[in-house]
Every structure is written in structure tokens, then in C-alpha cells.
N, C-alpha and C positions, 0 to 999 in steps of 0.2 A: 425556522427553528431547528428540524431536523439536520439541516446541513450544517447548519452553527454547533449543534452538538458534533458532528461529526468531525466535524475542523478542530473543536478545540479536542476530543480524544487527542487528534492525530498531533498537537501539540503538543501533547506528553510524551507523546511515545518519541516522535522525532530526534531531541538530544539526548533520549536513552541508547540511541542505536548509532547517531552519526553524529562527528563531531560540528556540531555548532550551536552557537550559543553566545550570551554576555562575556564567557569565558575565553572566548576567541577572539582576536582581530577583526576587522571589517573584510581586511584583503586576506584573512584565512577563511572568515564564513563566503565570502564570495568565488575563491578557490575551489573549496570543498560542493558549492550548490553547482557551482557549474560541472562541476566531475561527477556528479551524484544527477543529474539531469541529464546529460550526452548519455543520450540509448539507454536510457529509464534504467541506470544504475540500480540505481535506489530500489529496485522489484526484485535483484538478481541475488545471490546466495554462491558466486562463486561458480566453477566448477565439478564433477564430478570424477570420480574415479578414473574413465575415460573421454575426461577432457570434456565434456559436454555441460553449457552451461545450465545452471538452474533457476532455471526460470520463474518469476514469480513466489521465490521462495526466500526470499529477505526475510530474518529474524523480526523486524518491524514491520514489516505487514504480516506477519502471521500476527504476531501483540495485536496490532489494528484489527484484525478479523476476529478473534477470538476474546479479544477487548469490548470490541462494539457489540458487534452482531453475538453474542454470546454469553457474555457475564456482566455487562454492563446492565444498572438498572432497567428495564424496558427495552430489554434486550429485543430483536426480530426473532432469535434461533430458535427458544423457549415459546415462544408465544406462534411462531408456525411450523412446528416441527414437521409438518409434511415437506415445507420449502427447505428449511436447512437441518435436520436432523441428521440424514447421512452422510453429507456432504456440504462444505461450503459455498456455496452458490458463485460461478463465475462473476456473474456481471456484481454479486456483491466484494468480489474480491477487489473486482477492475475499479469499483469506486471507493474503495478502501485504499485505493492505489493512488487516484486520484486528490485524494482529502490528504494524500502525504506529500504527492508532487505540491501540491497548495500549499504546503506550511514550509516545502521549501524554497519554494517562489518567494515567499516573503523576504524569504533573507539573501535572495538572487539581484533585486532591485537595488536595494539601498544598505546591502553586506550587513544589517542590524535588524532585526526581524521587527516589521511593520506588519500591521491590518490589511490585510487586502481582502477582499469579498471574494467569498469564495461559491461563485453562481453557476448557473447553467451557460449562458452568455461568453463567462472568461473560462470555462473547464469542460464544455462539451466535444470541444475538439480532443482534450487530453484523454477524455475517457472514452471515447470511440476508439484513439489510439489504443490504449491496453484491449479495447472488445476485439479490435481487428489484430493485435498482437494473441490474444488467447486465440481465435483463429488459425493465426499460424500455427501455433504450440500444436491446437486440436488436429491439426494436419502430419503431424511427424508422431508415430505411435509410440517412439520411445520418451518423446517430451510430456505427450497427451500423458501419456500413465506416471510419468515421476508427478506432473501437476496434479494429476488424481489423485495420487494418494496423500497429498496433500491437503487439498480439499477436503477429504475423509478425514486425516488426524487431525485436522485445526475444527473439524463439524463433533467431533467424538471424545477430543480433549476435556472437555468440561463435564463430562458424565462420571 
């Protein structure tokens, strides 16, 4: 039930930020998921001032994060402030991250967004990926603190 909420958030948020949709072709939404999947596109925010990418910093998964975990009825943030008050919780980011690669998988298959279960089984490998990519991040002090403070504005936002 929790993951089914989580999936369908990340359904809203998805064609707010990237293009696809009914609106699109089959062979434009399949274009676009596959350019948005090579090297977890879909997390990144571009560059910085010098050239350094931003990791983990996509406009839709901040929405995802501060969506879910945070304003959403029954929210987690509210209800464990010791867990997410200062900060947004890595490994909740990495499956907020997860629950968006999944709604773009949908439309990866069959270029028309289908159902696809979104479990431990088909997505655990996905989300270990983003735990051992926040890893790396955590290993480069100039990444580690742009993704920190990150965490902090998307945990602080709703106050």
C-alpha cells in the first residue's frame, strides 16, 4: 500500500517535469525515457557555475521529496521529526528516486505508460544504485555539501 502511494505521487509529478505523456508519440516518450534513464538523468539538475554536476538535484525529485515525505497527508517528516526535521533523509531521497525511475520504466517498455508493479524484487537493484551513487557523492566534499544543503532546504521548506 505504501509503495502504491508512493508510485502514484511520483505519477504526478513525472509529466510535470519531463516531457511525456498521451501528449507525445510513442517513439518521443521512448526517446525521451531512454535519455532520462542513461546515468539516472532524471536525479541530475544540470551543471554548476564550475561545470560540476548536480547531483541528485532535479526539480522532480525535490517535488517527490517534499511532496511525499513532507506535505502529503500522512506524511513521514511531520510525524518523525527527529528522522526528517533537519534534513531529508538520504536513503529517503534514493527511494523517491527510485519511485520516479519506475514511472519512467513504464513508458520505457511499451512508449505508452502501462502498470508495472513497482516492488522490492523489480527495484531493489535500482535503489541500491542511487544508495552506492549517494556514496560516491558522500566521498567528494564539494558534492557531499551541495547535496547537504539540499537535504536541509527540501527538510525546512515546509515550515
Amino acid at each position: 500500500m505504501w509503495c502504491s502511494t508512493l508510485k502514484l505521487k511520483a505519477r504526478d509529478i513525472v509529466p510535470c517535469f519531463y516531457k511525456l505523456g498521451n501528449q507525445f508519440s510513442s517513439d518521443e516518450n521512448l526517446a525521451i525515457t531512454q535519455d532520462l534513464i542513461r546515468g539516472s538523468l532524471f536525479v541530475w539538475d544540470g551543471v554548476d557555475e564550475e561545470g560540476s554536476t548536480n547531483n541528485f538535484a532535479a526539480p522532480a525529485l525535490a517535488a517527490m521529496v517534499i511532496e511525499f515525505f513532507y506535505t502529503a497527508p500522512l506524511a513521514l517528516g511531520p510525524i518523525f521529526p527527529e528522522i526528517f526535521g533537519c534534513e531529508a533523509p538520504k536513503v529517503a531521497i534514493c527511494l523517491a528516486a527510485t519511485a520516479l525511475r519506475a514511472v519512467i520504466d513504464e513508458y520505457n517498455v511499451t512508449r505508452t505508460q502501462q502498470d508495472f508493479n513497482f516492488e522490492y524484487a523489480g527495484y531493489s537493484k535500482v535503489f541500491n544504485g542511487f544508495i552506492n551513487m549517494q556514496h560516491i557523492i558522500d566521498a567528494n566534499a564539494k558534492h557531499a555539501a551541495k547535496t547537504k544543503a539540499l537535504q536541509v532546504a527540501w527538510a525546512t521548506s515546509t515550515r
